[in-house]
MIDRENDO-287346 format. One record per residue (C-alpha): residue in one letter; x, y, z. Coordinates in nm, 3 decimals, always signed. Each point is the difference from the previous one (the first is absolute). Layout:
  r        X        Y        Z
  A        X        Y        Z
...
end
This chain:
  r        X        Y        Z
  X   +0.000   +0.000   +0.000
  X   +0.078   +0.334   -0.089
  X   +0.130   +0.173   +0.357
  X   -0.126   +0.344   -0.118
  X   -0.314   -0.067   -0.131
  X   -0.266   -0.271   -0.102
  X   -0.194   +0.290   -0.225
  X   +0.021   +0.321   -0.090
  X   -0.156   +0.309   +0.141
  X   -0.268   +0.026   -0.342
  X   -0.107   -0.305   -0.042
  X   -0.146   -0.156   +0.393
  X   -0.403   +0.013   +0.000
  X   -0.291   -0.160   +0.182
  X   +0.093   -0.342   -0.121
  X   +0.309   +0.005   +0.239
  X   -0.178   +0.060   +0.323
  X   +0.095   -0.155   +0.281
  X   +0.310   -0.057   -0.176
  X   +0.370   +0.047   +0.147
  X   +0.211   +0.235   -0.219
  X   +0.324   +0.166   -0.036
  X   +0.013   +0.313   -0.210
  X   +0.321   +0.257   -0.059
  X   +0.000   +0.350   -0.111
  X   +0.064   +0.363   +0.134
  X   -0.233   +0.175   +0.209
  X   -0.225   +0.250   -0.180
  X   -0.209   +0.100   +0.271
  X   -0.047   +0.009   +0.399
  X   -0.322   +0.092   +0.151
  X   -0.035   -0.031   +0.370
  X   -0.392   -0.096   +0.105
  X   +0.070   +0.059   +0.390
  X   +0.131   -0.362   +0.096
  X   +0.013   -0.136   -0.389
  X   +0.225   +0.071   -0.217
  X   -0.099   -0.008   -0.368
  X   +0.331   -0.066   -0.254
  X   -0.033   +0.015   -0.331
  X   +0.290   -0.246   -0.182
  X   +0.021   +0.046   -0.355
  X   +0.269   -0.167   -0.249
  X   -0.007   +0.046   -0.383
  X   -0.356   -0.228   -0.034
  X   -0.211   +0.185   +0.204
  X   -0.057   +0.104   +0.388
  X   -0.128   -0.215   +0.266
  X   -0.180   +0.149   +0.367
  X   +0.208   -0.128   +0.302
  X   -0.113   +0.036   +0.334
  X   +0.145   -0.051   +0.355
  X   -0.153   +0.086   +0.359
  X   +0.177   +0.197   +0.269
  X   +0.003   -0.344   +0.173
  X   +0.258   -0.122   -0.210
  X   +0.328   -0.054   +0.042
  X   +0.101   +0.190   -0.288
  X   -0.236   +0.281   +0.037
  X   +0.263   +0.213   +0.116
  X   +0.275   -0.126   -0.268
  X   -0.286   +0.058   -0.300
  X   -0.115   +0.339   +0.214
  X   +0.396   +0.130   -0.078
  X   +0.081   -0.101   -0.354
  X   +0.016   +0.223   -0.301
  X   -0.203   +0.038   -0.282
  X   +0.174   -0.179   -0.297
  X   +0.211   -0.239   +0.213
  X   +0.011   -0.348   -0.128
  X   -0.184   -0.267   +0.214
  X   -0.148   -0.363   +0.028
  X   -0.307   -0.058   +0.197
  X   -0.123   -0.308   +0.082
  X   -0.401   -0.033   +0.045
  X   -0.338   -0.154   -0.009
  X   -0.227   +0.105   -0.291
  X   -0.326   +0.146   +0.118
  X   -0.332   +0.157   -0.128
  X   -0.052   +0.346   +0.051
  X   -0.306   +0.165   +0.133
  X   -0.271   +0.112   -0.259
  X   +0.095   +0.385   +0.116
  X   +0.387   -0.024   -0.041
  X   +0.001   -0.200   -0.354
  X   +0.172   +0.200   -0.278
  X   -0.089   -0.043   -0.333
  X   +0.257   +0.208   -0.179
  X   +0.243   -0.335   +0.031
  X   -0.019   -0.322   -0.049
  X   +0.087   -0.118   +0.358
  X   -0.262   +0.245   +0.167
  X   -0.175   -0.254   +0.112
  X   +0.216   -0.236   +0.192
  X   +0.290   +0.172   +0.260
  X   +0.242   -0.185   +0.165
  X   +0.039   -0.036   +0.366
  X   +0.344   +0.005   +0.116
  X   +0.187   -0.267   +0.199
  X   +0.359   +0.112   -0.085
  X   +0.165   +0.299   -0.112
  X   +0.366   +0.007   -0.116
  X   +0.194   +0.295   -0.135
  X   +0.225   -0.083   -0.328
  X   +0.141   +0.350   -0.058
  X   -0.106   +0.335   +0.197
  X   -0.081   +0.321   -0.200
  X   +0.141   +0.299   +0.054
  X   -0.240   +0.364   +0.012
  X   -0.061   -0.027   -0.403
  X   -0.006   +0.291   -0.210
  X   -0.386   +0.008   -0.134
  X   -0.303   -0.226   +0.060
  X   +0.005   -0.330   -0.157
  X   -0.382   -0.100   +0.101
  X   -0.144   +0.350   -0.152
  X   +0.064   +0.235   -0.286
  X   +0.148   +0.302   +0.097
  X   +0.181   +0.293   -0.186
  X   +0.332   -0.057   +0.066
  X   +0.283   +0.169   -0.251
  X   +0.070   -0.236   -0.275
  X   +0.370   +0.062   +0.043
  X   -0.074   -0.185   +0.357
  X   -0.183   -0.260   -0.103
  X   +0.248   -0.096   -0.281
  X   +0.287   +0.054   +0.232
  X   -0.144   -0.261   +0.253
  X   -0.122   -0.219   -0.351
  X   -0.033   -0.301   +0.184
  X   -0.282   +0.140   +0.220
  X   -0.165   +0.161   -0.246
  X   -0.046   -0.311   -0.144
  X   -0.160   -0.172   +0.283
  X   -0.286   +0.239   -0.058
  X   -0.348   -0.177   -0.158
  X   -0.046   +0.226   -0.310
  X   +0.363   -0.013   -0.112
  X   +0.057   -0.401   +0.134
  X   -0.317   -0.043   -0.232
  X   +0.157   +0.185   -0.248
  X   +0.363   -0.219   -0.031
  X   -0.215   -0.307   +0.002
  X   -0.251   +0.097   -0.292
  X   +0.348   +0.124   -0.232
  X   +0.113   -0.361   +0.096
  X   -0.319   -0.157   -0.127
  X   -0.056   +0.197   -0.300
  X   +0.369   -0.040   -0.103
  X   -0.070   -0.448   +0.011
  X   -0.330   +0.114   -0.138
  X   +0.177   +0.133   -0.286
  X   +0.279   -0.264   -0.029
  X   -0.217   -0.236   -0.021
  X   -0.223   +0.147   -0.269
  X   +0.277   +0.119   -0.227
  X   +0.158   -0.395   +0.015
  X   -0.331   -0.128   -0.107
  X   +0.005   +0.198   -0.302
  X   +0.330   -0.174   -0.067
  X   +0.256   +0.276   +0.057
  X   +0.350   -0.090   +0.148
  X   +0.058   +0.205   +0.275
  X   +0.392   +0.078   -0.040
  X   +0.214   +0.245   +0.241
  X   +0.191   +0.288   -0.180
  X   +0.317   +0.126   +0.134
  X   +0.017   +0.247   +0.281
  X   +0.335   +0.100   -0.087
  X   -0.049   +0.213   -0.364
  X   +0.061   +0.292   -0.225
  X   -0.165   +0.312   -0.038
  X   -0.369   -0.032   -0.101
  X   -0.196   +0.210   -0.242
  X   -0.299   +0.060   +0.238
  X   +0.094   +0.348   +0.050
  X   +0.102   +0.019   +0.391
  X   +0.281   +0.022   +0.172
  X   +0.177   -0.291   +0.006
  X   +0.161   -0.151   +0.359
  X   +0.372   -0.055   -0.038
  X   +0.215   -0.275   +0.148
  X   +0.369   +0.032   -0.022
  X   +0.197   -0.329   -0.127
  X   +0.272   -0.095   +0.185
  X   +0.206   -0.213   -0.220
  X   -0.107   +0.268   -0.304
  X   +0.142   +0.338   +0.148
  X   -0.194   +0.256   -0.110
  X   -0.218   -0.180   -0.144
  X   -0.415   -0.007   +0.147
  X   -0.295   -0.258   -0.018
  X   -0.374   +0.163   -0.028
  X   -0.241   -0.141   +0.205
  X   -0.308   -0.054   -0.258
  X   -0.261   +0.247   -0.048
  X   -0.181   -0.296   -0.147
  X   +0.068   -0.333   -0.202
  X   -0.039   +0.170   -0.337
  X   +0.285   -0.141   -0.156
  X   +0.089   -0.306   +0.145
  X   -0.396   -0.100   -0.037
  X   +0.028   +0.111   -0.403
  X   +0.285   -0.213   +0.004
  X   -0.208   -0.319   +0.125
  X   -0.190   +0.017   -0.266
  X   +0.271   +0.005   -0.239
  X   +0.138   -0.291   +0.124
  X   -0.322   -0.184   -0.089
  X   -0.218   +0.017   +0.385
  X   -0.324   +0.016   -0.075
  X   -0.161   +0.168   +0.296
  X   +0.211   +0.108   +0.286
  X   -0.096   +0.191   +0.335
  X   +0.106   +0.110   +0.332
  X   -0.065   +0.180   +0.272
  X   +0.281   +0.179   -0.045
  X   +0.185   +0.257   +0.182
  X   +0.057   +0.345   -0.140
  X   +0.199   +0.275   +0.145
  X   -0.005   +0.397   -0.127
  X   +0.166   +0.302   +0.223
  X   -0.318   +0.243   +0.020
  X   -0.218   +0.166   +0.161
  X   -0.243   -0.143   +0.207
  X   -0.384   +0.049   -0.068
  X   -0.307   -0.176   +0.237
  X   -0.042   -0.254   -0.372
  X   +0.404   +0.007   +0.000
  X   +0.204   -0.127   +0.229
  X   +0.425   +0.142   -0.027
  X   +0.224   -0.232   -0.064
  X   -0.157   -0.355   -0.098
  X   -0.347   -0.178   -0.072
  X   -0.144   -0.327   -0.156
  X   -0.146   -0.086   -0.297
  X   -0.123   -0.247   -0.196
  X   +0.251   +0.027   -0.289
  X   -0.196   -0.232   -0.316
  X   +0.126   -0.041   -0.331
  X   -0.152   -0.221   -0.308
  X   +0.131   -0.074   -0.336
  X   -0.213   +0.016   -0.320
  X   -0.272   +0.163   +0.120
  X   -0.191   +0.319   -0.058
  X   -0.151   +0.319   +0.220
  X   -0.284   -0.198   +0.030
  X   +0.159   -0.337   +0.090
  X   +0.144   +0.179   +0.312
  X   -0.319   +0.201   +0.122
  X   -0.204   -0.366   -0.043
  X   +0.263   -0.178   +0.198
  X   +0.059   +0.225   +0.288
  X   -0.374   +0.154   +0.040
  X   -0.144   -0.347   +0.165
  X   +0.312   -0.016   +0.247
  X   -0.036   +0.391   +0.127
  X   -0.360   -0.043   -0.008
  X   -0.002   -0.372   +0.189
  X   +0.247   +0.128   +0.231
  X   -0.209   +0.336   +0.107
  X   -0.342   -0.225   -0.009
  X   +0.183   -0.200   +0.251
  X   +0.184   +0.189   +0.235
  X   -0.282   +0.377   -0.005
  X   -0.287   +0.019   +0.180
  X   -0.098   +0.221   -0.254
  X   -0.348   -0.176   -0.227
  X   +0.083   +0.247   -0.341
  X   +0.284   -0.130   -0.157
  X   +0.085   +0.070   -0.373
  X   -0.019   -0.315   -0.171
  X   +0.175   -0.094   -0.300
  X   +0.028   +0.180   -0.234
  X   +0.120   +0.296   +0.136
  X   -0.093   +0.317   -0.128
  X   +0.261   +0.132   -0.298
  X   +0.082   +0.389   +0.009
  X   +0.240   +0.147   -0.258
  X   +0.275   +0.227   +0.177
  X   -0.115   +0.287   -0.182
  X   -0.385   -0.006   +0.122
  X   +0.097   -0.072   +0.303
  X   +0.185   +0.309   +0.023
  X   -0.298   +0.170   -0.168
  X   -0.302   -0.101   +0.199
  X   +0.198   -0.077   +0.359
  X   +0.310   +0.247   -0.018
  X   +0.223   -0.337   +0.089
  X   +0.106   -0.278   -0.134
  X   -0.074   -0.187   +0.326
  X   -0.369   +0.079   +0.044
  X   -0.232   -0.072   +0.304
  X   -0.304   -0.157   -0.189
  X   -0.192   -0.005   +0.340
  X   -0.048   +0.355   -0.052
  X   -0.226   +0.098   -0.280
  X   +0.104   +0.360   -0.082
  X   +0.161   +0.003   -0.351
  X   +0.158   +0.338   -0.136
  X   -0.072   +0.132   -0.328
  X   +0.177   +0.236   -0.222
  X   -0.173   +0.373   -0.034
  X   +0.281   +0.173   -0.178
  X   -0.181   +0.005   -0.333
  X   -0.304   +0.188   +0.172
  X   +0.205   +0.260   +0.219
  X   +0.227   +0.146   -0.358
  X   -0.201   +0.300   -0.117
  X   -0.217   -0.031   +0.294
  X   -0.013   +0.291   +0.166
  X   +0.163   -0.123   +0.326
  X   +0.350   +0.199   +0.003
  X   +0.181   -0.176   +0.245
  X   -0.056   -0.321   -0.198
  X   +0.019   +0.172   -0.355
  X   +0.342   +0.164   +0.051
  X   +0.100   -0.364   +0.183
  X   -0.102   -0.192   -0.306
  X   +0.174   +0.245   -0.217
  X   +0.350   -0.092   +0.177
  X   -0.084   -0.411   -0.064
  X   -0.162   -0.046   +0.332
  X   -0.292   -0.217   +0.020
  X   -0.319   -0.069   +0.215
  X   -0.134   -0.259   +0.171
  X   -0.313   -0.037   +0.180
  X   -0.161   -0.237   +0.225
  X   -0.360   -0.064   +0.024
  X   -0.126   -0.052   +0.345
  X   -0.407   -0.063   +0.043
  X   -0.178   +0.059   +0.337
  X   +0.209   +0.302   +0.142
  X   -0.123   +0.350   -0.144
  X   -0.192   -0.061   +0.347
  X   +0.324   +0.077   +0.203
  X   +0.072   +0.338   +0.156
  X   +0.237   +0.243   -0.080
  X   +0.235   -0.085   +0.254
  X   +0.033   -0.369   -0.186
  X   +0.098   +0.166   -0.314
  X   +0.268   +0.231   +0.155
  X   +0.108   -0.310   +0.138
  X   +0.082   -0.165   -0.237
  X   +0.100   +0.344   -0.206
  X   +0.300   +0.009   +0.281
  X   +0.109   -0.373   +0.010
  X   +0.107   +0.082   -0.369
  X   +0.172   +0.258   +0.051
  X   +0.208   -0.156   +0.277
  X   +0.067   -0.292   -0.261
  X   +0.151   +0.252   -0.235
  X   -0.290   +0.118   -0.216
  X   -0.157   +0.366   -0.075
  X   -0.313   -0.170   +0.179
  X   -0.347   -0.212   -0.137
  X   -0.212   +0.175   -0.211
  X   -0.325   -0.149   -0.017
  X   -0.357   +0.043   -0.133
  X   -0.374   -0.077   +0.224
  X   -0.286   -0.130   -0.208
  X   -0.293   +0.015   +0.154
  X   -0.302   +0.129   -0.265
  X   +0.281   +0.159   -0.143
  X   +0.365   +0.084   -0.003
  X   +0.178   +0.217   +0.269
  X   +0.314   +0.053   +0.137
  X   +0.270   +0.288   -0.086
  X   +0.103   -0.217   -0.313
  X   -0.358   -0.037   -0.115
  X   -0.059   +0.362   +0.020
  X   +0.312   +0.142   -0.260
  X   -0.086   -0.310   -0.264
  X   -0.162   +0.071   -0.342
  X   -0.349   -0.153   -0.029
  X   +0.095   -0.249   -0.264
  X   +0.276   -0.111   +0.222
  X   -0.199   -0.042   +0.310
  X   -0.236   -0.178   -0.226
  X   +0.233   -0.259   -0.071
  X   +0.159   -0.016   +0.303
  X   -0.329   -0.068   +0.257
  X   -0.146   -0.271   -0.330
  X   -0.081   -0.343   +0.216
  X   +0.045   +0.174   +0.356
  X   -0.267   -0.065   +0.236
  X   -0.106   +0.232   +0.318
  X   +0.221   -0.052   +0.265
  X   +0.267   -0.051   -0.261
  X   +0.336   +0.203   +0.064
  X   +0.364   -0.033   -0.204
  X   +0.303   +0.120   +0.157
  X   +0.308   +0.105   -0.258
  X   +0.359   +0.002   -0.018
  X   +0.176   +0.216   -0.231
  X   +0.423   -0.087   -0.035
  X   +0.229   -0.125   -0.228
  X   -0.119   -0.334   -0.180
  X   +0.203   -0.231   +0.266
  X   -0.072   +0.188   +0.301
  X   -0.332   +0.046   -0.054
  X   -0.068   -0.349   -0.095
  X   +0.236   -0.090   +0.322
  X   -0.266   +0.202   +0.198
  X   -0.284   -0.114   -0.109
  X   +0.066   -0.329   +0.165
  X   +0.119   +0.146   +0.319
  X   -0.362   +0.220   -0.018
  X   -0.214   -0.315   -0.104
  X   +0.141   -0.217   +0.359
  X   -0.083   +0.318   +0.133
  X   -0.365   +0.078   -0.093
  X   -0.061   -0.358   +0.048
  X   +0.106   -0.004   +0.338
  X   -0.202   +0.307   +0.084
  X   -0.315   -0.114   -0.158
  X   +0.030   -0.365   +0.144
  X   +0.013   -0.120   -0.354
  X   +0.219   -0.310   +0.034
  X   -0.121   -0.349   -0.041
  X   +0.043   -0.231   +0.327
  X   +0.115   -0.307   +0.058
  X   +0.117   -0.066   -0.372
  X   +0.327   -0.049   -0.181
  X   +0.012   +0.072   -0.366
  X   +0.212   -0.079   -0.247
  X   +0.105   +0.130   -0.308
  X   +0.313   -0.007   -0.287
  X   +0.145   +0.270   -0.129
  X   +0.124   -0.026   -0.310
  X   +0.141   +0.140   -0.318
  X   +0.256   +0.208   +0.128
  X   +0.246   +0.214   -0.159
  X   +0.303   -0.129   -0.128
  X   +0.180   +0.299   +0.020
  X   -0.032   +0.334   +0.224
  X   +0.157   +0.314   -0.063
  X   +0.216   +0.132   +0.300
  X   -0.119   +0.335   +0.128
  X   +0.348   +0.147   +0.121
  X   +0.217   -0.147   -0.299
  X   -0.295   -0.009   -0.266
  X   +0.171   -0.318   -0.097
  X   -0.165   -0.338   -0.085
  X   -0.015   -0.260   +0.212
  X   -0.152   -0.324   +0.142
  X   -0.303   +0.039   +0.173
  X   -0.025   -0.352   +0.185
  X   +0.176   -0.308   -0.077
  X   +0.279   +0.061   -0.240
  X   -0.021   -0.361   -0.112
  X   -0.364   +0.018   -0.080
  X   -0.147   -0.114   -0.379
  X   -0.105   +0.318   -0.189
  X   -0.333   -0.046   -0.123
  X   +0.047   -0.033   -0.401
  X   +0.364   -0.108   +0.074
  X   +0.269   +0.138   -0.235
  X   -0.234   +0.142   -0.257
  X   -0.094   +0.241   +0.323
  X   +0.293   +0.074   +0.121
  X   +0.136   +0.079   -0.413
  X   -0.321   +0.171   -0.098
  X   -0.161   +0.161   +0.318
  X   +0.040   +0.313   +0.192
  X   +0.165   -0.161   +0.301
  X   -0.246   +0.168   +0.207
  X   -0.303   -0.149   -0.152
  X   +0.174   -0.346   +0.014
  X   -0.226   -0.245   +0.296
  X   +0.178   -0.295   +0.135
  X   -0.129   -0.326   +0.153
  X   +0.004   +0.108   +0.366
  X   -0.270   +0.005   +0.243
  X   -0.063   +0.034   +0.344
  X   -0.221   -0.187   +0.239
  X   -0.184   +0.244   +0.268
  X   -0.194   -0.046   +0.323
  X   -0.215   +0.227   +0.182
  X   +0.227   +0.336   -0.141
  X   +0.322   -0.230   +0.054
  X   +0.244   -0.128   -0.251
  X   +0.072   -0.392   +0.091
  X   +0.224   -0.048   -0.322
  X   +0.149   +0.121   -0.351
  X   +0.055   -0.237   -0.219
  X   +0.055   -0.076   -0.367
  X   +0.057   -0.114   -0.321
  X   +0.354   -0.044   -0.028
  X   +0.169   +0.076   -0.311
  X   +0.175   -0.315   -0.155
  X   +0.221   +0.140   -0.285
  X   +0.356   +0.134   +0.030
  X   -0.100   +0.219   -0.357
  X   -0.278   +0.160   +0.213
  X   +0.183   +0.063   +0.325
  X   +0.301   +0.174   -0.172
  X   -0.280   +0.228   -0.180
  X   -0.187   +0.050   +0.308
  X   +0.286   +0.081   +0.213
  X   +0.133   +0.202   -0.284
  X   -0.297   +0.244   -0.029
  X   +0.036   +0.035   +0.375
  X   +0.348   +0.117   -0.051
  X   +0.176   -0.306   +0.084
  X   +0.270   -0.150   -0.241
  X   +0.080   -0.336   -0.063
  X   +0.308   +0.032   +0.224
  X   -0.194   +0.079   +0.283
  X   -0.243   -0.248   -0.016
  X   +0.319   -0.268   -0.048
  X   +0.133   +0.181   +0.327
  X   -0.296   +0.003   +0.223
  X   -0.229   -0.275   -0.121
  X   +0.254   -0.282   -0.143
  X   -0.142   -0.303   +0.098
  X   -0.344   +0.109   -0.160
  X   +0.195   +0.110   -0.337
  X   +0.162   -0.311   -0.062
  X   -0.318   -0.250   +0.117
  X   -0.198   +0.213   -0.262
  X   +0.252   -0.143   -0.296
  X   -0.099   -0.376   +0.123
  X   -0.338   -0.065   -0.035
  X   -0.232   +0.205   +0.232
  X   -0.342   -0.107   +0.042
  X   -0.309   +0.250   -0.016
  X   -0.101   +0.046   +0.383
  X   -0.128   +0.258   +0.227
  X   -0.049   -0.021   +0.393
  X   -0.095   +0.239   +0.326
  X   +0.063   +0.073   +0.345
  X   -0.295   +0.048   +0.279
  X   +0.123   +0.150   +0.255
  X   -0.003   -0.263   +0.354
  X   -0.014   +0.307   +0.255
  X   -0.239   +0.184   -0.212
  X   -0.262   -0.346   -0.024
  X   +0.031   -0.036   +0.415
  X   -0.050   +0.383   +0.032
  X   -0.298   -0.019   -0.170
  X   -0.171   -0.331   +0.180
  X   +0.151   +0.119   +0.285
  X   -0.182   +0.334   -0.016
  X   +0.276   +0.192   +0.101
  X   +0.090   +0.293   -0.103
  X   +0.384   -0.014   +0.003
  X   +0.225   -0.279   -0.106
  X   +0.192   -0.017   +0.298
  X   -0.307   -0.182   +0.198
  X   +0.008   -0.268   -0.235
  X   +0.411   -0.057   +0.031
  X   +0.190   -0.214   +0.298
  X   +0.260   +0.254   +0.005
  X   -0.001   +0.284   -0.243
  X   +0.229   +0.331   +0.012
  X   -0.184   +0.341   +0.099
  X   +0.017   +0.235   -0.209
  X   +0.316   +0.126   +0.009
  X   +0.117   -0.398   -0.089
  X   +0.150   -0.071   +0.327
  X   -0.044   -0.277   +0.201
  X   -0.058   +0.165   +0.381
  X   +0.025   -0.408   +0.112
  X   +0.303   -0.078   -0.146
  X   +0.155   +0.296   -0.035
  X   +0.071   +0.039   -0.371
  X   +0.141   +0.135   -0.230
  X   +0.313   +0.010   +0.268
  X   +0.323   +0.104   -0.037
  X   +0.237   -0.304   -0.128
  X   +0.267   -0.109   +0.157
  X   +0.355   +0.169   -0.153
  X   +0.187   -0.301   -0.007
  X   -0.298   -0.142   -0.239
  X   +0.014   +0.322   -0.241
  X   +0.331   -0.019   -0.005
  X   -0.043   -0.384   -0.132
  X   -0.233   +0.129   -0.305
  X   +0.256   +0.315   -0.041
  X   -0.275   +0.244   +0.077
  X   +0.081   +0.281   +0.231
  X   -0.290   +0.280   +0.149
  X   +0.099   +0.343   -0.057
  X   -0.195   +0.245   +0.204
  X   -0.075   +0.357   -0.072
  X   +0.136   +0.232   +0.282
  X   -0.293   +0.097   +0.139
  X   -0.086   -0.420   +0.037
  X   +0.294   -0.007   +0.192
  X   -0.170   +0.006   +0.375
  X   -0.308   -0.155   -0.143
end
């Protein structure tokens, strides 16, 4: 027999009465009934109700210890009272009455409340990590990544892919971060990369004639953090397939999101497959994003056309310099006072803007916009709008005002109580750009994944404006968060030199930085195409937490340190000296 226990604190009920039992765990709570003692023992199954009577020879010993020491008790399993039964756990029926208490390992005072959630800093509670994790929500949390991540495994193996582990010790990576460098001490001078992703080596598989690979894979960039981005490294599930199309990948990998959130959400509206498809550019157009929230049901439209020539001057003169204007129907709220539209009037300004125009409708038009437009213009502008009916506007630039217009449509929604509950939607968008042009340099370049297929292939990239040029890359997005980019990967060596050419890149450089993938391409590469949803970014989203650090055993705060560990630290001299690295510090670093 087990000395520390013969079950766990989650799973005794009413069919073990009368029963003798030993259960371990730390003490989550103490409440003194005058002459019983009430503990509350919980390990990582569940909590159990202990109690002991001031006749006991314990009583004093159990009176004394600390929450969150580690003990054994030894007891008789016994039916509590109708009044006392709990039915917020499983065990509130049953308590156990204790013969024998023994202490494993005392507490000390601990930092924050275990039992309860409280407010403390989260630079405490990831300092003193291995508390924090003791906590329900965020034990819950750690268990539910594990399941979904077997969940996944699982599913992905029945479709017959080969799950296959890419190095950890790389090159540079083309996914646009900053890479993490690790010096080589038999190459002086000479650095490793950890991977931003597995682009290459995952390409590679498929060149050397794996069907379908995955993993959930590792991937490390040096940025800033963000609550849906966690510094330093997440997870993913890396997938790649060989001769297969855009659709091939969405009907693959649509049932195993979808099974996975049907399993693991208590949510009841789940997209099903298919998911919804949404080009890049109307996304932009009718939610301001490319990662839009299609729980809220605002959609912006484009008014430029009707404010040129329209007797508005502050728009007019706008238009006139290439600015544009977007406006956002929102029905049910010409009822709101004054004070609401100020409101709202001074949150834009405070995010940068001039302010929110806006018209009422109620019988008719009003508003100071409504008042300086021609008739004809009004006309067309209030066509379909029904009383109660009001559209707020944004006049900028074409990016920032399209930029803004999302920002405004979360906002709107969240003040009108818009938002559909309890529902996760999902959505692709695709068609994106091949190419973007730079705003500083006003140079061409690659506006996702450099070793994406051009839609059209070479006769695009010979015959097109590079700008106009799509490619096969799409993203998958949840609830106004991106899980994963993925793509069509370009197969040809003729088409990647062009590609990389038009981006200013000459064969040279593409020899230099991407070797391995120029010489594969001269031996055979298969079509194939793949994606990436984000681990983290899944859990967050079951979870129903807001930030990705509550779904992580032991992330980095956002500064990426680790307050547990200590890290980064400063390395020992006698090991720099070893990689032939030495820290120069500026003088005013030197007392630092």
């Amino acid at each position: 027999m087990n000395q520390y226990r013969t079950h766990n604190c989650g799973e005794i009920s009413r069919k073990d009465i009368d029963k003798d039992v030993i259960l371990s765990g730390w003490l989550n709570k103490k409440r003194d009934h005058g002459g019983l003692l009430f503990l509350d023992l919980r390990d990582s199954f569940g909590v159990s109700q202990c109690v002991i009577d001031s006749e006991h020879h314990n009583f004093i010993e159990a009176e004394s210890v600390r929450l969150e020491s580690v003990i054994t008790i030894y007891g008789l399993v016994v039916e509590r009272s109708d009044d006392t039964i709990n039915k917020n756990i499983p065990t509130g029926e049953i308590e156990i009455k204790v013969k024998k208490i023994k202490v494993l390992n005392s507490s000390e005072i601990i930092p924050f409340q275990i039992s309860v959630e409280d407010d403390a800093p989260e630079d405490l509670r990831l300092k003193y990590r291995f508390l924090d994790l003791r906590k329900k929500r965020l034990h819950e949390n750690i268990i539910l990544r594990s399941k979904v991540i077997n969940s996944i495994r699982n599913k992905m193996t029945r479709l017959g892919f080969n799950e296959i582990q890419t190095p950890i010790l790389s090159s540079s990576s083309p996914e646009g971060a900053r890479d993490f460098l690790v010096p080589s001490r038999l190459h002086k001078g000479k650095f490793y990369a950890l991977p931003q992703a597995p682009q290459i080596f995952k390409q590679l598989l498929m060149i050397g004639g794996f069907d379908r690979y995955f993993q959930i894979a590792p991937c490390f960039r040096d940025e800033d953090a963000r609550a849906d981005r966690s510094p330093g490294e997440f997870y993913q599930l890396d997938f790649e397939m060989s001769f297969v199309t855009q659709e091939d990948i969405f009907n693959t990998i649509e049932p195993v999101i979808f099974e996975v959130f049907r399993e693991y959400s208590s949510y009841k509206n789940i997209s099903s497959p298919p998911f919804k498809r949404i080009t890049y550019r109307d996304s932009i157009d009718k939610y301001g994003s490319d990662k839009p929230d299609l729980r809220n049901p605002l959609i912006v439209k484009d008014f430029t056309e009707i404010f040129s020539n329209s007797g508005f001057k502050i728009f007019e003169e706008n238009i006139k310099k290439g600015m544009i204007v977007k406006g956002i129907k929102v029905s049910n709220s010409s009822n709101k006072p004054r004070a609401w539209f100020d409101k709202l009037n001074e949150w834009a300004r405070k995010e940068g803007q001039k302010g929110l125009g806006y018209i009422i409708y109620d019988t008719d038009a009003k508003g100071p916009i409504a008042n300086n437009l021609k008739k004809d213009k009004l006309d067309q502008l209030v066509r379909g709008l029904k009383n109660g009916d009001c559209i707020f506007f944004i006049c900028d630039k074409k990016k920032i005002a399209e930029s803004f217009s999302a920002i405004a449509r979360e906002k709107l929604c969240e003040e009108m109580n818009l938002r559909e509950k309890s529902t996760f939607k999902f959505c692709w968008i695709v068609d994106y750009p091949m190419f973007e042009l730079e705003p500083d340099t006003r140079k061409i370049d690659f506006s996702h994944n450099p070793f994406s297929m051009p839609q059209g292939g070479m006769d695009a990239l010979n015959n097109k404006n590079p700008l106009d040029i799509l490619a096969w890359q799409f993203d998958i997005v949840c609830n106004g968060v991106e899980l994963s980019s993925g793509a069509i990967r370009n197969h040809s060596l003729e088409i990647m030199i062009k590609a990389f050419k038009i981006a200013g890149y000459d064969e040279e450089d593409i020899k230099r930085q991407f070797g391995a993938m120029y010489e594969a391409f001269k031996f055979g590469a298969p079509p194939h195409g793949g994606s990436a949803p984000g681990i983290d970014r899944i859990i967050m989203l079951l979870a129903e937490e807001k930030n990705l650090r509550e779904v992580v055993a032991f992330p980095l705060n956002q500064q990426a340190q680790d307050l547990m560990l200590g890290s980064p630290n400063i390395a020992d001299k006698n090991h720099l000296k070893e990689l032939n690295i030495e820290i120069k510090r500026k003088k005013n670093e030197q007392n630092d």
